[in-house]
MARKOLRO-554752 format. One record per atom (N, C-alpha, C): residue in one letter; x negated, y negated, z negated. Coordinates in steps of 0.1 Angstrom, whole numbers, plus 5000, padded with zeros to 4 digits. Each point is the difference from the previous one (the first is absolute). Example, Ala and Ser with C-alpha at 12.3 -4.5 7.8 and 13.67 -1.06 7.14 Angstrom:
A486850574922A500949885000A499149885000S500449895007S499149895000S500849894992
***
This chain:
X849729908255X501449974997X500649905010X499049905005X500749905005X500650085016X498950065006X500450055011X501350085000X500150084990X501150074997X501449934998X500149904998X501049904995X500249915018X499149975004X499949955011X501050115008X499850085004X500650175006X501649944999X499850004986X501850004994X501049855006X499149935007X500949884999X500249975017X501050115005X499950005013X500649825004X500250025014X500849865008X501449994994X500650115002X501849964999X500150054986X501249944995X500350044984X500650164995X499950014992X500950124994X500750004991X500949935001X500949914988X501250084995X500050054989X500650124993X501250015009X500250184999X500850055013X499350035010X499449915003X499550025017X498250024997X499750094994X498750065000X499350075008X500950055009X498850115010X498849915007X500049915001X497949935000X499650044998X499849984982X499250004994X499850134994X501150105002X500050124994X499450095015X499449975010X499550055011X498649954998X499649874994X498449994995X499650044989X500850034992X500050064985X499150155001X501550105011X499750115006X498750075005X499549875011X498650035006X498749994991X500149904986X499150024990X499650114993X501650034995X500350124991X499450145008X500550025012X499750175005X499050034995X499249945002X498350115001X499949994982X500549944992X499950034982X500650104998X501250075004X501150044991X500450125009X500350074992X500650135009X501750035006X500749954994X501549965009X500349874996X500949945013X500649845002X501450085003X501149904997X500950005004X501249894993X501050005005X500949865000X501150014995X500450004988X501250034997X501249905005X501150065003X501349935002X500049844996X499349914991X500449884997X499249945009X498350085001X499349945009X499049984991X499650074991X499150004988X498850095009X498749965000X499050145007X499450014985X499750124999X499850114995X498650055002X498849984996X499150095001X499250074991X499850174999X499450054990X498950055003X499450014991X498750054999X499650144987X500750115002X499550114991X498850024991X500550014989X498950024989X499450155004X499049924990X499150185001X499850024985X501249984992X500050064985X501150085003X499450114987X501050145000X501249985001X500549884989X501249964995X500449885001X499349945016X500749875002X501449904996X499749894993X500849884999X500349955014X501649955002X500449945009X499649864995X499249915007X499949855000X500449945008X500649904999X500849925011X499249835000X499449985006X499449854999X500849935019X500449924993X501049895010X499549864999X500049955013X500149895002X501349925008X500549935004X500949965010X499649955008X500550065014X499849895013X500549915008X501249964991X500849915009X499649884995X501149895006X499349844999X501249944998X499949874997X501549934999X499649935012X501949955006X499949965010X501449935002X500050025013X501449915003X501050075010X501650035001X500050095010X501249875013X500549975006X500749985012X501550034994X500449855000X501750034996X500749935010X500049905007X500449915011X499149955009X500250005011X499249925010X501149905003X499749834998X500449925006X500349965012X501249885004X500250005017X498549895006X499449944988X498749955003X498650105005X500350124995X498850084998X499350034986X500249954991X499650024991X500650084990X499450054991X500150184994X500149964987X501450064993X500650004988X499150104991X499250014993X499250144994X501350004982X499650154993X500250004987X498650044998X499849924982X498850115000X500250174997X498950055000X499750184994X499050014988X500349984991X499050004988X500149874993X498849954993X500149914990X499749905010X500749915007X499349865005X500049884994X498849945000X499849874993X499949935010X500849915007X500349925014X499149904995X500049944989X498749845001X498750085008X499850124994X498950065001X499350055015X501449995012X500650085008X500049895014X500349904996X500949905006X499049925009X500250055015X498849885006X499050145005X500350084999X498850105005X500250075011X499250085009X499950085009X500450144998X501050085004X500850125000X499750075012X500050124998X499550145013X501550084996X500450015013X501450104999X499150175004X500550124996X499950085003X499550085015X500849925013X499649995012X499249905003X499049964988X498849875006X500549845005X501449994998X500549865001X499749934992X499249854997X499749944993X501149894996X499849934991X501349954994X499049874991X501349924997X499849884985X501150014991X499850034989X500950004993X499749814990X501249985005X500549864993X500949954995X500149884992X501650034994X500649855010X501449954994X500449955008X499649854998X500049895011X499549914993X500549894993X501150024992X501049954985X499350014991X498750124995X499950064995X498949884988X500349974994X498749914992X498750064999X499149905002X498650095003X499450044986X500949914990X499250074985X501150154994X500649955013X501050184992X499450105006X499750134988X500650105011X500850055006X500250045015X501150035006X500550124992X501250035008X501050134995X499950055011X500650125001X500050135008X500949935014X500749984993X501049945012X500049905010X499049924993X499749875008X498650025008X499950145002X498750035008X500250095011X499149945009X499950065014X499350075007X500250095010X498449995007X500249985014X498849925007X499949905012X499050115007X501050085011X498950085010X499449955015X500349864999X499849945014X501050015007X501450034997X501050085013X500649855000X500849985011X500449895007X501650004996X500850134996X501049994998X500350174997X501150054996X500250104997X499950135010X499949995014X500550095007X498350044999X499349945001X498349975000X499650114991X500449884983X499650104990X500850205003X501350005001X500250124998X499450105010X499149955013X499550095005X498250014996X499949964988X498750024994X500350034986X501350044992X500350014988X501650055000X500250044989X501950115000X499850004984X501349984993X500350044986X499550124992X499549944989X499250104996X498350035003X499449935008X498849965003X499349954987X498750094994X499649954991X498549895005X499749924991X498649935001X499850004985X498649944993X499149984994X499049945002X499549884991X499249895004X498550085005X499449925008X498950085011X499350004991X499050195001X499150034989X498549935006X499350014988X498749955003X499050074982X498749965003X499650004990X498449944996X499649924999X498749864997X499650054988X498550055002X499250024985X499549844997X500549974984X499749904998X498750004995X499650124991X498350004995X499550165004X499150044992X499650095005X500950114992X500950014991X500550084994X501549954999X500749915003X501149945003X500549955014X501450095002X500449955011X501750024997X500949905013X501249924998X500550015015X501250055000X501150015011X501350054997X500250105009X501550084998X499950135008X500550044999X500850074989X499550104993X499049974989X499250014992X500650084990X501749924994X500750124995X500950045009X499750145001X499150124991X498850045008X499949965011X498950055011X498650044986X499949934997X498650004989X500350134992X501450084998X500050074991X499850155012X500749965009X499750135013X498750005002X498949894999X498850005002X499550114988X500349964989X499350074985X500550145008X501350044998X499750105005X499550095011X499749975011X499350035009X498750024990X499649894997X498250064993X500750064991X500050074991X500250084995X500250135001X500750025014X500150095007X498850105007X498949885002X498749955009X499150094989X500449984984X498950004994X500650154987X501150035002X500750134993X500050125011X499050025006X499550115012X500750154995X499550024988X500450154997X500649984983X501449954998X500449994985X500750134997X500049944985X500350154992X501450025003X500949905000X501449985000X500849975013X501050045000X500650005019X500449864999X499549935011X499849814994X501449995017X500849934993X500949955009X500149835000X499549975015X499949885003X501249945006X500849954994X501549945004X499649845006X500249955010X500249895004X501749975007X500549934988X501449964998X500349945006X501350005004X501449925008X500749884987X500649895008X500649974996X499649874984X499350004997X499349974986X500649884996X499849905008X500549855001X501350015001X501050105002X501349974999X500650094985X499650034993X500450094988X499350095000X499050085001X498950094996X500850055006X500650085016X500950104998X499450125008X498649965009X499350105002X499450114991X499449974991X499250064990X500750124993X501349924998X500950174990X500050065004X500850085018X500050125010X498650035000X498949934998X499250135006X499450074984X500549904988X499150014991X500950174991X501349975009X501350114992X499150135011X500449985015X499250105003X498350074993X499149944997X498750064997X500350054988X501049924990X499950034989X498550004991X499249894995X499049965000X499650034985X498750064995X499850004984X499749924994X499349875011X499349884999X500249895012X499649904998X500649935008X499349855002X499549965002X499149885003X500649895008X500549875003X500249955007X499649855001X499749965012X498249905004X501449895011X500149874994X500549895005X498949864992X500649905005X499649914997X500549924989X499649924993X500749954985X499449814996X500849934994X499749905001X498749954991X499649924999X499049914990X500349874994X499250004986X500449874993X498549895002X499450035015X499149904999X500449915014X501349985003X500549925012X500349874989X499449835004X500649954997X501749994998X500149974986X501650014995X500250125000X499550154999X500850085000X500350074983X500750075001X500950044985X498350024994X500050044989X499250054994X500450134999X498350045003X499550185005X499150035001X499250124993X498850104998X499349965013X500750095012X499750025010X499449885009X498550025005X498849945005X500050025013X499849935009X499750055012X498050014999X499550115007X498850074999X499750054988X501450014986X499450054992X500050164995X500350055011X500250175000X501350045006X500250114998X501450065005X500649954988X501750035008X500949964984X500750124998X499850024986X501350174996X500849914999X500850075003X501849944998X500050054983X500949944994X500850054984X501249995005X500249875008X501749975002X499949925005X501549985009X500749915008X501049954995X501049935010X501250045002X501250095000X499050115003X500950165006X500050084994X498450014993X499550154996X498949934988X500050124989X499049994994X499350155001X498749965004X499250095004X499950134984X499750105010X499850094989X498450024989X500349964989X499049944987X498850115005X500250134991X499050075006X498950015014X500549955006X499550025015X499249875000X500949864997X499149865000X499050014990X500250054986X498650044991X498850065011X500650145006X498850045007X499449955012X500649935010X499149905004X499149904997X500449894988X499149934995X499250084990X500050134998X499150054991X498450065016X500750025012X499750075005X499049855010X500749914997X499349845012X498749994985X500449984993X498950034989X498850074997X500150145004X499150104998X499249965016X500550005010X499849995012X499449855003X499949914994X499549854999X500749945017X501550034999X500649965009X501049904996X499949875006X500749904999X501749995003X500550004979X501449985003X500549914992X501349964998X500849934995X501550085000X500349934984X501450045003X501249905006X501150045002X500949935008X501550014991X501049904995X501149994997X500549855007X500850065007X500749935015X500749964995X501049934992X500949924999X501649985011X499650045012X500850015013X499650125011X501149975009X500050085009X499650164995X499450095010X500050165003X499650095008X499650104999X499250115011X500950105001X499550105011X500450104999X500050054990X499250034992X499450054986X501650044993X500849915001X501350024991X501150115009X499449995012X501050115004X499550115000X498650005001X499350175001X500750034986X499449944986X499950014992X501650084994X500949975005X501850044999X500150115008X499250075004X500850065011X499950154994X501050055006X499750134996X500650034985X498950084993X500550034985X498649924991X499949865013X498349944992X499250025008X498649915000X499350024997X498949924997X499050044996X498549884991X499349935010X500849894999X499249905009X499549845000X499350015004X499149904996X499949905014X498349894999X500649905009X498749925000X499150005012X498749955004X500249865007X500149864996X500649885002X498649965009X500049905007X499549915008X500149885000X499149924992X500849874994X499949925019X501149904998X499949935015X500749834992X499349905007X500749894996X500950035013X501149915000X500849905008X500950125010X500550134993X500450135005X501649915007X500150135008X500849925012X500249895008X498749965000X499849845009X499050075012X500149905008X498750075013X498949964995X499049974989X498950004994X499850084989X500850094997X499350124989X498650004997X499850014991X498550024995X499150124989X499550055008X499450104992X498650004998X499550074990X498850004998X499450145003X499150085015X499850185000X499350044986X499849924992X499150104985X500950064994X501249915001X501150074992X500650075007X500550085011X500250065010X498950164998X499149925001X498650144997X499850044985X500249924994X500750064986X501250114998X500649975006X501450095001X499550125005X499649985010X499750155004X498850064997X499049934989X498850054992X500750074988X501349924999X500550044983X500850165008X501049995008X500150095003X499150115005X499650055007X498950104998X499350054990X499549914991X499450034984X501150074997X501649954996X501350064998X500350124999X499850055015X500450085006X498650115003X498749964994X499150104998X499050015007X500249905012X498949955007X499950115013X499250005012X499950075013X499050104996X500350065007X498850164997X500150045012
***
């Protein structure tokens, strides 16, 4: 798993919108599992793999591949770079670190120095410092609209826990890759969606999920925990199994379906937990709307400290997910 996850976390970012990276390393994993790839208009890839049941179910299991980031709104007459963020940014979280632009320009994103060091900054009062000496500098190494995101990395802290970025969702494109690895010949035509857009309003996930039109639906992101100092009170463990979703924010998962997973991590002595999110959202709510419906459910990844450049996961629970899935789904033959 780790090497697989390693794969996913190229040099330059893919910060929703601007995915073709990661959706080009995605690509070269997927070929040799799946029998067609392809890219729909939003920039969603697409890979299936044909059942060999008489009366194949369409399954759709998604992960997302984008990242939050930052994109290029002004370049100063100093040289220095106006950003908005793209997704959820937590600037305390943010503030003071190392940024990679898309064309491998390295960056500091900082805020300004008014800024009280026990506050967190605001969006506005933050910068990023490319080395340029003044504007004419910066704009021949950057132009409006230039995305960055804080530079990926990733440090195993034990032998089953490890912490970087961009972990969400990369961890969940990982699950599905093994899964992929390990559903060789399934009963059901298994469509492997790796989504656009996630971090800005789920808005990859619905086009492709209206296209397949799905009977089932599975979807593998990352989800918070209640074992962070101070955090809310919550089930969800880090190393203590996969999490079914019941509910978020967005969506409440479909009852039937969440029974038969936990009935199914049970029979299978595979480690799970349930999950009721309090905040935030997955795709899950937009597959789940699209169309005329459909049953879908939601394979969580508990992560402390989501959206910061130290994400933390634990692979058991990762290998859980895609143990529970395959038992699910009927196992490789």
């Amino acid at each position: 798993m780790i090497n697989t996850l390693k794969k996913l976390l190229p040099k330059t970012p893919s910060v929703s919108g601007r995915e073709s990276g990661i959706r080009d390393i995605i690509t070269g994993l997927m070929r040799p599992l799946v029998d067609q790839i392809s890219t729909d208009a939003m920039g969603n890839l697409i890979c299936l793999k044909k059942g060999s049941g008489d009366a194949p179910r369409k399954v759709m299991l998604c992960a997302h591949m984008d990242e939050i980031g930052f994109i290029v709104t002004f370049i100063e007459e100093n040289g220095y770079l106006r950003v908005a963020p793209v997704g959820g940014i937590h600037y305390g979280a943010a503030a003071f670190s190392e940024v990679v632009f898309e064309n491998g320009v390295r960056g500091l994103l900082v805020p300004e120095a008014d800024v009280p060091a026990k506050e967190a900054p605001k969006a506005e009062k933050c910068y990023v410092d490319i080395g340029a000496t003044g504007r004419k500098e910066a704009e021949r190494r950057m132009k409006i609209g230039d995305c960055c995101a804080l530079v990926p990395h990733l440090t195993r802290l034990t032998a089953n826990r490890v912490a970087g970025r961009p972990l969400d969702d990369r961890i969940g494109c990982a699950a599905l890759v093994k899964i992929a690895e390990t559903l060789k010949s399934p009963v059901d035509d298994m469509y492997y969606v790796f989504s656009v857009q996630e971090e800005v309003g789920c808005r990859g996930a619905r086009p492709a999920a209206f296209a397949i039109s799905p009977d089932l639906a599975l979807i593998y992101d990352v989800t918070g925990t209640g074992d962070e100092q101070g955090a809310k009170p919550m089930t969800v463990k880090l190393g203590e199994g996969v999490a079914i979703k019941i509910k978020d924010n967005s969506v409440i998962c479909n009852r039937e379906l969440v029974d038969a997973l936990l009935e199914c991590a049970k029979a299978n002595g595979i480690a799970a937990q349930c999950e009721i999110l309090t905040y935030g959202g997955t795709d899950t709510s937009s597959v789940q709307m699209t169309g005329f419906g459909c049953k879908a459910g939601a394979l969580s990844i508990p992560s402390r400290y989501i959206h910061s450049g130290v994400e933390l996961v634990d692979l058991r629970d990762v290998n859980a997910a895609v143990e529970l899935t395959v038992a699910y789904l009927g196992g490789a033959k």
